[in-house]
C-alpha positions in Angstrom: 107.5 96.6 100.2 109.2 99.0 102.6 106.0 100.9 104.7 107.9 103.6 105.9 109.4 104.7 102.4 106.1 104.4 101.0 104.6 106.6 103.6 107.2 108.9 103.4 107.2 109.4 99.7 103.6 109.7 99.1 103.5 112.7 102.2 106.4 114.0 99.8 104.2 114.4 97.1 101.6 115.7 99.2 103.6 118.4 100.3 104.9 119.1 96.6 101.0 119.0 95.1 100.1 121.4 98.1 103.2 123.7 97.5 102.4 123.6 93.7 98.9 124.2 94.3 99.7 127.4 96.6 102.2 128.6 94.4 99.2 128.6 91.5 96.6 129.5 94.1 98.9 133.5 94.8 98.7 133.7 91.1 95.4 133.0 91.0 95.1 135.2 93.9 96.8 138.0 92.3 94.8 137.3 88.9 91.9 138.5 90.3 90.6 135.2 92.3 90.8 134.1 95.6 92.8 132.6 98.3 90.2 131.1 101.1 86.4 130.6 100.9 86.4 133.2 104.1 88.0 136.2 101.9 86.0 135.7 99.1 86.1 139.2 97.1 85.0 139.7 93.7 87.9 140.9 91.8 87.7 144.8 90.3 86.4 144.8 86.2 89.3 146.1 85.6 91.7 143.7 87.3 94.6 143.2 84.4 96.0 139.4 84.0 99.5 139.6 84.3 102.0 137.3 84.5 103.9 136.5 87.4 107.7 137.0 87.1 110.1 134.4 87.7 111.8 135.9 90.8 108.1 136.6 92.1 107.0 132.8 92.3 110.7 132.0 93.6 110.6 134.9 96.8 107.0 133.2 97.3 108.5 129.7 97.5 111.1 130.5 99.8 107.9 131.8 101.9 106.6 128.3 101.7 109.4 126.9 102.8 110.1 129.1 105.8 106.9 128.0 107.1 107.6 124.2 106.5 111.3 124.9 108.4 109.3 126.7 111.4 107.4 124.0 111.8 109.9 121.1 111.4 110.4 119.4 114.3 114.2 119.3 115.6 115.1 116.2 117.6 116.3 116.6 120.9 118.9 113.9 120.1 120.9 116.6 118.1 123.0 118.1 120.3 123.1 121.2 117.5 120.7 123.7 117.3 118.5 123.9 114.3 120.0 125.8 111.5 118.7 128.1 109.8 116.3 127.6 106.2 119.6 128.9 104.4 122.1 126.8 105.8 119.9 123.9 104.5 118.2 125.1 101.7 120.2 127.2 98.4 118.7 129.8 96.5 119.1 127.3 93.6 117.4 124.2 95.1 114.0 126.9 95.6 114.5 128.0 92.0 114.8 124.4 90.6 111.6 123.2 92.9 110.1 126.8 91.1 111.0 125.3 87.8 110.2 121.8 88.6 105.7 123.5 89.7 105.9 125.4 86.6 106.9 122.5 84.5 104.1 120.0 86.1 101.4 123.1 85.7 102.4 122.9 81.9 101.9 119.3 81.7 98.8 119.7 83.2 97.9 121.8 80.9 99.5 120.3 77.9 97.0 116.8 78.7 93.5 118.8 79.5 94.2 121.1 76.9 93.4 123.9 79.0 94.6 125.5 82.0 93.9 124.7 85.6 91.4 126.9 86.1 90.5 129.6 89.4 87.5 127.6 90.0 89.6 124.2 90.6 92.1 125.6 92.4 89.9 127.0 94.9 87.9 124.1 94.8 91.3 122.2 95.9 91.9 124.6 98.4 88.6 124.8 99.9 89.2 120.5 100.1 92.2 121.1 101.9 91.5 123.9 104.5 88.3 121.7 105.6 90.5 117.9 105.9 93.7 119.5 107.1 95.0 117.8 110.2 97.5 121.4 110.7 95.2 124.4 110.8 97.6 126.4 112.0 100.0 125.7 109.6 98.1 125.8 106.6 96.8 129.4 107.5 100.3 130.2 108.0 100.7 128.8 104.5 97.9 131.3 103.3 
């Protein structure tokens, strides 16, 4: 079995569990729960559960992805300069990855016949913030 593709598929899935996991983690966030264990609040009584529009979850993907592109590592091979996220990425390649999160979360949800819950999410968060090998980049990502 090819090493390399296996390495590089399961870091592929890494990324898109950690980008579906912050994408659920700002809605938690703006449900009410929390982002990081350090900015813990507890959330107002009156904090409303609203839904997060399409277009929301989309302009907070192409967030995510800025920071992956920043931190993407050009080779000094290429003669070119690195492009820009939007030469590379569409607007319709974030929407179908959008799409793609929202779809997974509903299977999720579909098999434990419930909803991921605030309480796993930051429990996966918490996980990843004290194994991660890129500080930097995942506080950039929060």
């Amino acid at each position: 079995m090819n090493r390399k593709g296996t390495t590089q598929s399961a870091f592929l899935s890494l990324r898109a569990l950690i980008t579906l996991l912050l994408c659920i983690a700002a809605v938690g966030s703006m449900l009410g729960g929390t982002l990081l264990g350090f900015i813990r609040h507890k959330p107002p009584p009156e904090a409303s559960h609203r839904t997060v529009a399409f277009a929301e979850r989309v302009a907070y993907q192409r967030a995510i992805e800025e920071v992956y592109w920043r931190h993407r590592i050009w080779p000094n091979e290429n003669a070119f300069p690195k492009p820009s996220l939007d030469s590379v990425m569409s607007q319709a390649q974030v929407e179908k990855k959008v799409t793609d999160y929202l779809q997974k979360s509903q299977a999720l949800e579909d098999y434990w016949q419930r909803p991921v819950t605030a309480e796993q999410l930051q429990a996966e968060i918490d996980r990843m913030a004290k194994h991660t090998r890129q500080p930097e980049v995942l506080q950039e990502l929060f």
